[in-house]
Kinemage of the C-alpha trace (Angstrom):
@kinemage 1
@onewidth
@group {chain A} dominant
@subgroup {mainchain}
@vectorlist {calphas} color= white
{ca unk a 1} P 235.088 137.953 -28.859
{ca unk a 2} L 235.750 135.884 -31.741
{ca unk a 3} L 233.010 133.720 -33.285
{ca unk a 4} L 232.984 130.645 -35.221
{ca unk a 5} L 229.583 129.359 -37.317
{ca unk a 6} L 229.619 125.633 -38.007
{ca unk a 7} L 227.334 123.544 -39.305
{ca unk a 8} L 225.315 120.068 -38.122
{ca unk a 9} L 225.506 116.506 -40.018
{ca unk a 10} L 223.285 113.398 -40.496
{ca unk a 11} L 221.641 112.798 -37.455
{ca unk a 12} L 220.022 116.388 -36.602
{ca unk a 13} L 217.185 115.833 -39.061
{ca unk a 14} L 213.112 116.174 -37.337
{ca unk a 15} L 209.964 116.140 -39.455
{ca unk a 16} L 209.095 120.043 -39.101
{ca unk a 17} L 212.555 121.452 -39.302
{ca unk a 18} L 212.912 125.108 -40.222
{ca unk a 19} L 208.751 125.544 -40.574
{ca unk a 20} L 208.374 127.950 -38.026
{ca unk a 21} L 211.767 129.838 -39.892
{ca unk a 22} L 209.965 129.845 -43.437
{ca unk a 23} L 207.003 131.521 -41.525
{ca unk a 24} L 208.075 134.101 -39.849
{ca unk a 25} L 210.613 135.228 -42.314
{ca unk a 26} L 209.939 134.784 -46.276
{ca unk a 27} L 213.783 134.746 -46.696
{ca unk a 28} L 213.960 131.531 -45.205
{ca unk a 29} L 210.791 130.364 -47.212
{ca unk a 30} L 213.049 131.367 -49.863
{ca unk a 31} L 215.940 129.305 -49.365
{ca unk a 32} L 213.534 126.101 -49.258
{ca unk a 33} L 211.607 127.193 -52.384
{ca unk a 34} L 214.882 127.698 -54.440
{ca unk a 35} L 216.131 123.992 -52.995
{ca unk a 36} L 212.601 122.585 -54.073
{ca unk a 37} L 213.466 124.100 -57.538
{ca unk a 38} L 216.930 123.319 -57.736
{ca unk a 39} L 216.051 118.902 -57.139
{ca unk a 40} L 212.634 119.423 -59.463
{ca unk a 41} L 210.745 118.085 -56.157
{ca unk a 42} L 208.773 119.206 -53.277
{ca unk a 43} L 211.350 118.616 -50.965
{ca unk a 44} L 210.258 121.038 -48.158
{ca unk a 45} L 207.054 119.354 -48.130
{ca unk a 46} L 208.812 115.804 -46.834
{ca unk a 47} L 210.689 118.118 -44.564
{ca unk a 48} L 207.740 119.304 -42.410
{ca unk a 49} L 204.840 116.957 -43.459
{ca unk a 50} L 206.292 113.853 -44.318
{ca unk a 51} L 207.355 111.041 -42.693
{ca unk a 52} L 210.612 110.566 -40.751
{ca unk a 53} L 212.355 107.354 -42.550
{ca unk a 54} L 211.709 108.537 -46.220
{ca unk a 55} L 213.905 111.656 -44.556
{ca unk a 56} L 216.110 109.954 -42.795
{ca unk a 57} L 217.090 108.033 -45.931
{ca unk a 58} L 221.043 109.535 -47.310
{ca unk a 59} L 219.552 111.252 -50.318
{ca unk a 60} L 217.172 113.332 -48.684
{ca unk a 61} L 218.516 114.106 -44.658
{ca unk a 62} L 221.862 115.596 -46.487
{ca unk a 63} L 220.044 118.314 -49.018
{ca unk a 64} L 216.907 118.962 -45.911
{ca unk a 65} L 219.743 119.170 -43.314
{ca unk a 66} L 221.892 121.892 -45.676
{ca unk a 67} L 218.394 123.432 -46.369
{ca unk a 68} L 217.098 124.039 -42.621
{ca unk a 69} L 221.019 125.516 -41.740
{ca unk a 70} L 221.019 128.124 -44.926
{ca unk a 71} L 217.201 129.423 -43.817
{ca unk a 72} L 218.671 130.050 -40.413
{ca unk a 73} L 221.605 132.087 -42.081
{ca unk a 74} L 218.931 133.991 -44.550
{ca unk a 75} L 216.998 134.725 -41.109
{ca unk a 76} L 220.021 135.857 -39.478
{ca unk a 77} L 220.769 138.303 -42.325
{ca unk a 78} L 217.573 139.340 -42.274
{ca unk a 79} L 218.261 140.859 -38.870
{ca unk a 80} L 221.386 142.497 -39.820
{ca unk a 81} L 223.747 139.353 -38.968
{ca unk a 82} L 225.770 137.952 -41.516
{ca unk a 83} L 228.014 134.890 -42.144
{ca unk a 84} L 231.094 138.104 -42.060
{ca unk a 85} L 230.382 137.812 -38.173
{ca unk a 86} L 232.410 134.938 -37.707
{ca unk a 87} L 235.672 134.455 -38.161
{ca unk a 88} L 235.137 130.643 -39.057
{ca unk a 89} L 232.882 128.313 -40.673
{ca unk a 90} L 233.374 124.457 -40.011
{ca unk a 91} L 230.084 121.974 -40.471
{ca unk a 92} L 230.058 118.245 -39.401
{ca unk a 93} L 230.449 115.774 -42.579
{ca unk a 94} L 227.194 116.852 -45.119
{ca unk a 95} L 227.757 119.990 -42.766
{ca unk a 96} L 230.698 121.253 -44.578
{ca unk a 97} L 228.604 122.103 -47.470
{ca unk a 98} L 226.547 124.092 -45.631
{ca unk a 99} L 229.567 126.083 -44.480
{ca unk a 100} L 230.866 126.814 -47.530
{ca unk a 101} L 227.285 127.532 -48.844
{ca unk a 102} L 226.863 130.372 -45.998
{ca unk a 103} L 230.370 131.467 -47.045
{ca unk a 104} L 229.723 131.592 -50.586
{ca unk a 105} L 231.594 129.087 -51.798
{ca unk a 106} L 228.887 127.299 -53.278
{ca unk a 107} L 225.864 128.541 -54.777
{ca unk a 108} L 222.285 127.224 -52.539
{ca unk a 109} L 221.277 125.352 -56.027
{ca unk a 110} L 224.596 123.861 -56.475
{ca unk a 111} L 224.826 122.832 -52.699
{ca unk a 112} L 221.688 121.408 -53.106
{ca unk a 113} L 222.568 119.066 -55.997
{ca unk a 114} L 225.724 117.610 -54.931
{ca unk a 115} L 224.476 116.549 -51.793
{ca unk a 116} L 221.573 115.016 -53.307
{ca unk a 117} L 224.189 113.244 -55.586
{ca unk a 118} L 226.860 112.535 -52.575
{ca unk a 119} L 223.838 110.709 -50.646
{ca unk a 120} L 223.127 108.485 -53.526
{ca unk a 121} L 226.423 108.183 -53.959
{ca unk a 122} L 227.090 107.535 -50.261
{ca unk a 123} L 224.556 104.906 -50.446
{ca unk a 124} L 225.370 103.041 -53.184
{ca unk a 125} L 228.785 102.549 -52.566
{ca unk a 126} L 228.462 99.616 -50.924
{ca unk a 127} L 225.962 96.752 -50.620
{ca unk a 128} L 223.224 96.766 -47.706
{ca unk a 129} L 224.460 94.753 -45.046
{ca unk a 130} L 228.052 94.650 -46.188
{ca unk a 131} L 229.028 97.581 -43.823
{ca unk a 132} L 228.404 99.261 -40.485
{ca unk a 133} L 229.136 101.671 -38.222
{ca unk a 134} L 229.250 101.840 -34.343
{ca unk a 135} L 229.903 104.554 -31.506
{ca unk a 136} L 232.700 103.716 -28.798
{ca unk a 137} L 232.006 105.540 -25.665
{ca unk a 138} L 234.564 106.153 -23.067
{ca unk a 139} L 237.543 105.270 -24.898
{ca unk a 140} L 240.433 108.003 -26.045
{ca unk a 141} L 241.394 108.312 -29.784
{ca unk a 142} L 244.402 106.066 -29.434
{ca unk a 143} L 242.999 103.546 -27.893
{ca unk a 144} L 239.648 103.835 -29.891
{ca unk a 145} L 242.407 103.500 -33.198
{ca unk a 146} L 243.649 100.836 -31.355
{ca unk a 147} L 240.872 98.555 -30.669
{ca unk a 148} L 239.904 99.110 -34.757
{ca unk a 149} L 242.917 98.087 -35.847
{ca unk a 150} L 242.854 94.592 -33.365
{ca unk a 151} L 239.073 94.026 -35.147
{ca unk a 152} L 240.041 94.157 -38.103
{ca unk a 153} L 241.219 91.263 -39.145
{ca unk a 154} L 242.070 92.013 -42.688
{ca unk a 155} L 238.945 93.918 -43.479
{ca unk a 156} L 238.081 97.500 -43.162
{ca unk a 157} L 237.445 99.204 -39.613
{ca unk a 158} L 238.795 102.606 -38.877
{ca unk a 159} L 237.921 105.419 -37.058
{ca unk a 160} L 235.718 107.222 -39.150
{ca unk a 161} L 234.261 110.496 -36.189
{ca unk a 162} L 236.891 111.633 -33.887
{ca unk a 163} L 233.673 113.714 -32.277
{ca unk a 164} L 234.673 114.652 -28.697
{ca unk a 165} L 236.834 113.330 -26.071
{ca unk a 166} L 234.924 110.650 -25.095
{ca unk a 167} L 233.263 109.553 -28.401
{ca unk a 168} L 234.793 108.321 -31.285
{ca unk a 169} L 232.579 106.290 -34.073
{ca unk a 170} L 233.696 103.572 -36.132
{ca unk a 171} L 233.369 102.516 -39.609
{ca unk a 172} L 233.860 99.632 -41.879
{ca unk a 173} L 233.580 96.046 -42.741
{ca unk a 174} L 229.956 94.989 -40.767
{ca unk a 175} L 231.756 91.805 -39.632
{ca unk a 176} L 234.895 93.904 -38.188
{ca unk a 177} L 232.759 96.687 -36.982
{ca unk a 178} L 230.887 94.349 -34.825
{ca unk a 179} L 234.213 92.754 -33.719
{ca unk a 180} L 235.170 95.881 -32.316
{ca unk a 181} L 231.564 96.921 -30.144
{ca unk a 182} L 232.014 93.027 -28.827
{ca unk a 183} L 235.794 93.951 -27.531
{ca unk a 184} L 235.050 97.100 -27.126
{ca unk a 185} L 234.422 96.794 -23.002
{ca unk a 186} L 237.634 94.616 -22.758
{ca unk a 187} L 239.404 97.721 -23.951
{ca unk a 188} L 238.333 100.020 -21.679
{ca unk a 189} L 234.978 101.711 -23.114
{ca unk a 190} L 232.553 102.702 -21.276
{ca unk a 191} L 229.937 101.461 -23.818
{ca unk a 192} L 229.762 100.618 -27.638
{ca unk a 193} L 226.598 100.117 -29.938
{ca unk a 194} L 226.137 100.106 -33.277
{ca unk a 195} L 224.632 102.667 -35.374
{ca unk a 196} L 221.499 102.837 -37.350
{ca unk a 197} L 222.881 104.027 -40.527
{ca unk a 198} L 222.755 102.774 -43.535
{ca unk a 199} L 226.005 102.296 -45.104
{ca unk a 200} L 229.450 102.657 -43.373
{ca unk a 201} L 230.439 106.806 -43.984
{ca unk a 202} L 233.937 108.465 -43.661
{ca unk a 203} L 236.160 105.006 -44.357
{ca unk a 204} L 237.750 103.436 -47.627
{ca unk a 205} L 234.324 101.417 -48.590
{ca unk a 206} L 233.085 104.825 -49.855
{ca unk a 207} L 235.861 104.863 -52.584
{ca unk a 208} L 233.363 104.673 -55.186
{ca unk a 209} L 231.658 107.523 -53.523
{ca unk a 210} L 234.582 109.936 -53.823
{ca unk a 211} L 235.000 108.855 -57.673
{ca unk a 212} L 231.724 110.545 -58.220
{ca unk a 213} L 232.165 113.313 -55.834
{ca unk a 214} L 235.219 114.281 -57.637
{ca unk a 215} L 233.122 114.205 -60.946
{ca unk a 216} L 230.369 116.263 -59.371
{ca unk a 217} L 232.349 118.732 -57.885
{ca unk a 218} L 234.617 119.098 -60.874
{ca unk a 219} L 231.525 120.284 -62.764
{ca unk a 220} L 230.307 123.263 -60.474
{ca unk a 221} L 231.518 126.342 -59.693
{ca unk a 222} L 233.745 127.106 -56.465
{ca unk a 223} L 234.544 130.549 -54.837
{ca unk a 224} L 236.992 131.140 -52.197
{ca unk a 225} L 234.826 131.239 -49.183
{ca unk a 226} L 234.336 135.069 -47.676
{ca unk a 227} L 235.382 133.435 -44.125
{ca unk a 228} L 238.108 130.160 -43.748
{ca unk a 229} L 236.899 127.113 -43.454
{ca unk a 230} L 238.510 124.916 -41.060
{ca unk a 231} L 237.820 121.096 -43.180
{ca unk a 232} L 237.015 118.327 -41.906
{ca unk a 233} L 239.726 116.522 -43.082
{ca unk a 234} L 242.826 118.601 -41.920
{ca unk a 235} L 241.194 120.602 -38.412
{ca unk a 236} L 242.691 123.641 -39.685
{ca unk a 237} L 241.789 126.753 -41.701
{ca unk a 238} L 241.407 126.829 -45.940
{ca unk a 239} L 240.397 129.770 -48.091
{ca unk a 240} L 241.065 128.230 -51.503
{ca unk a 241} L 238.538 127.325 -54.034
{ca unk a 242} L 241.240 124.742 -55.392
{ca unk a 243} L 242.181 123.213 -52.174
{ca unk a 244} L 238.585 122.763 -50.539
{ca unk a 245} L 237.567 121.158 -53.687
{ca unk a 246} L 240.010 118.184 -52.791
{ca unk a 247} L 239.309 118.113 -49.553
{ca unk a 248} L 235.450 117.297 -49.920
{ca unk a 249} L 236.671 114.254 -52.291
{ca unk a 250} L 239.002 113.373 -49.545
{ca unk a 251} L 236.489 113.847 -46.761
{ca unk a 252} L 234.150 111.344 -48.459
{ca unk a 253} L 236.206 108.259 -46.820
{ca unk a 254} L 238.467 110.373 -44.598
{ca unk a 255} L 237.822 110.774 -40.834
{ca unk a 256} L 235.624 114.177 -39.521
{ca unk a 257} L 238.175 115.758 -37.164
{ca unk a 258} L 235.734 117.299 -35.535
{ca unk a 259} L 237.418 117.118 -32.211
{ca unk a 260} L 240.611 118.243 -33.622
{ca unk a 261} L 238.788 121.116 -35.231
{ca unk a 262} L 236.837 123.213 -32.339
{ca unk a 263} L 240.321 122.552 -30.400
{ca unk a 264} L 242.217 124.274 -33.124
{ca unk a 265} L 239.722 126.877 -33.504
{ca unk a 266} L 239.818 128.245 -29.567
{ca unk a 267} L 243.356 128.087 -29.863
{ca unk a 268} L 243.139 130.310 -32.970
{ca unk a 269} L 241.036 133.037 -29.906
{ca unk a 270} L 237.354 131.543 -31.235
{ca unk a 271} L 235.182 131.764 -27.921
{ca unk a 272} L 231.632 131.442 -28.669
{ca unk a 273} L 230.437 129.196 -31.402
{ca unk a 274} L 227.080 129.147 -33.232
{ca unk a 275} L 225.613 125.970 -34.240
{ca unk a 276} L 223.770 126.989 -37.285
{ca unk a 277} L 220.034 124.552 -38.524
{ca unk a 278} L 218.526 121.184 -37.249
{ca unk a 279} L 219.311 119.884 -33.239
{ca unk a 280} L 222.011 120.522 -30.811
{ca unk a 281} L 224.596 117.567 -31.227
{ca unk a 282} L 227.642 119.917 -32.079
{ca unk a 283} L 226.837 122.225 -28.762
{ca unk a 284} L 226.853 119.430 -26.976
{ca unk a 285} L 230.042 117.945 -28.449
{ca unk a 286} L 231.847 121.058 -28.096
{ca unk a 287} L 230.946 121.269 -24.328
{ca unk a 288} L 232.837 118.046 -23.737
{ca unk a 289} L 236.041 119.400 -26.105
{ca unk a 290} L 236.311 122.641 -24.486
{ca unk a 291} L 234.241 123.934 -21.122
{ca unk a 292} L 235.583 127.616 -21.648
{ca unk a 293} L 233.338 127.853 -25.289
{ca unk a 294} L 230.367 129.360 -25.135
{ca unk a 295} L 227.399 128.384 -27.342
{ca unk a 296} L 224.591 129.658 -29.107
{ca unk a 297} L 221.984 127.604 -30.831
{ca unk a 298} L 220.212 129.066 -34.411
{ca unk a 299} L 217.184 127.439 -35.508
{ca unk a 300} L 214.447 129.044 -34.468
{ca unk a 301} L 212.619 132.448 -34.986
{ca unk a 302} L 213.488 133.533 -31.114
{ca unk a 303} L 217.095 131.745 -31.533
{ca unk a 304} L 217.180 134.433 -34.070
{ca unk a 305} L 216.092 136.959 -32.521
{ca unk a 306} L 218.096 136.107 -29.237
{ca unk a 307} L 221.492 136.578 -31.507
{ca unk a 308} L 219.640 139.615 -32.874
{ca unk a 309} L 219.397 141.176 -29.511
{ca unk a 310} L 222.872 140.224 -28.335
């Protein structure tokens, strides 16, 4: 049986994420004290006591999301399971860092920082209001690419999530992304709505984004990761330092293959995959890709245990 560990994205994050983690194993109260350090703030402390839209906000979901998904792995190790169990790491946008985190790519500190800095830098990238994104239902990737390009109109609107077959999410332009939800039915989707996000992710708008990415990233430290990562960017396997470096510039206004990705994976032999921290969008996703994947959810003392125990 060959596993694969991957990681969630925005989205996942609830005000008391990874508490009951940090107290039953100090490992895990660890990995949040050492993130709390690393940002000179008390992030844990908005994590389980504060209030869910000063989380939800870029800057802090990305870092609390990456946090809650490395206590999980310090609680697996604690019971004897490490990241060397899987023959893959993949994580959903922000949730590629905390792949390459577990695999030791990145230092926990280092992780930490740049995704404080890509959230800013996410969010600043372009004015409030200027962009959008929206989630077509029911509609295949061509036809989802399609329908983008025929809203348009000269601005930006691409796919930006390819997440499963019958969801793909949209990014761009505000005026062109709601062009596309209002033609959406006409094409043949089941349903379209836009998203409450606050800037348009994973499309050209976040050039300015990448730009500082590319400086943040060129100033930290990168390992080959102990197990491939399979980016979000290509849907396929990387193991060099060099390479995946690029690829999270790239990944800042490229599309999350995510579809692509658990489909190469199971053809690569992967059978069960792990989702790894916060919610259970990616077990859900992968249940629509692929039927014959099992999954296992890790976020929780018995979640841990249960993968403990076999």
């Amino acid at each position: 049986m060959s596993i694969a560990f991957v990681f969630p994205g925005q989205g996942a994050q609830t005000i008391g994420m990874g508490r009951d983690l940090a107290d039953a194993y100090p490992e895990a109260r660890a990995v949040f004290q050492e993130v709390d350090d690393a940002l000179g703030e008390k992030l844990s402390e908005l994590i389980w006591e504060g209030d869910i839209e000063t989380l939800t906000l870029t800057q802090n979901a990305q870092p609390a999301l990456m946090a809650t998904s490395m206590a999980a792995m310090a609680a697996l190790k604690a019971e004897g399971i490490t990241v060397d169990k899987a023959a893959y790491v993949a994580g959903h946008s922000l949730g590629e860092y905390s792949a390459l985190c577990a695999a030791g790519s990145l230092s926990l500190a280092d992780t930490a920082r740049l995704l404080r800095i890509r959230g800013k830098a996410m969010q600043a990238a372009v004015p409030v209001g200027e962009g959008a994104m929206a989630a077509i239902l029911g509609l295949g990737i061509e036809e989802t690419e399609k329908l983008a390009e025929a809203a348009a109109e000269g601005e930006v609107c691409q796919v930006a999530n390819e997440n499963d077959p019958s969801q793909n999410v949209l990014s761009g332009h505000k005026a062109a992304v709601e062009r596309a939800v209002a033609m959406a039915k006409d094409a043949g989707a089941k349903r379209a709505l836009l998203l409450p996000v606050s800037a348009p992710f994973h499309c050209p708008l976040m050039g300015p984004a990448a730009d500082e990415m590319a400086r943040a990233l060129g100033e930290v430290t990168f390992n080959d990761p102990t197990v491939p990562l399979v980016a979000n960017v290509t849907a396929e396997a990387v193991s060099d330092a060099a390479k995946i470096r690029d690829l999270l510039v790239e990944q800042v206004t490229g599309r999350v293959r995510w579809r692509s990705s658990v489909e190469w994976m199971a053809a690569q032999g992967v059978s069960e995959v792990w989702e790894i921290g916060a919610g259970k969008a990616l077990s859900g996703m992968i249940r629509r890709i692929d039927k014959t994947l099992a999954s296992r959810n890790i976020g929780t003392p018995d979640e841990v245990a249960a993968a403990r125990d076999g």
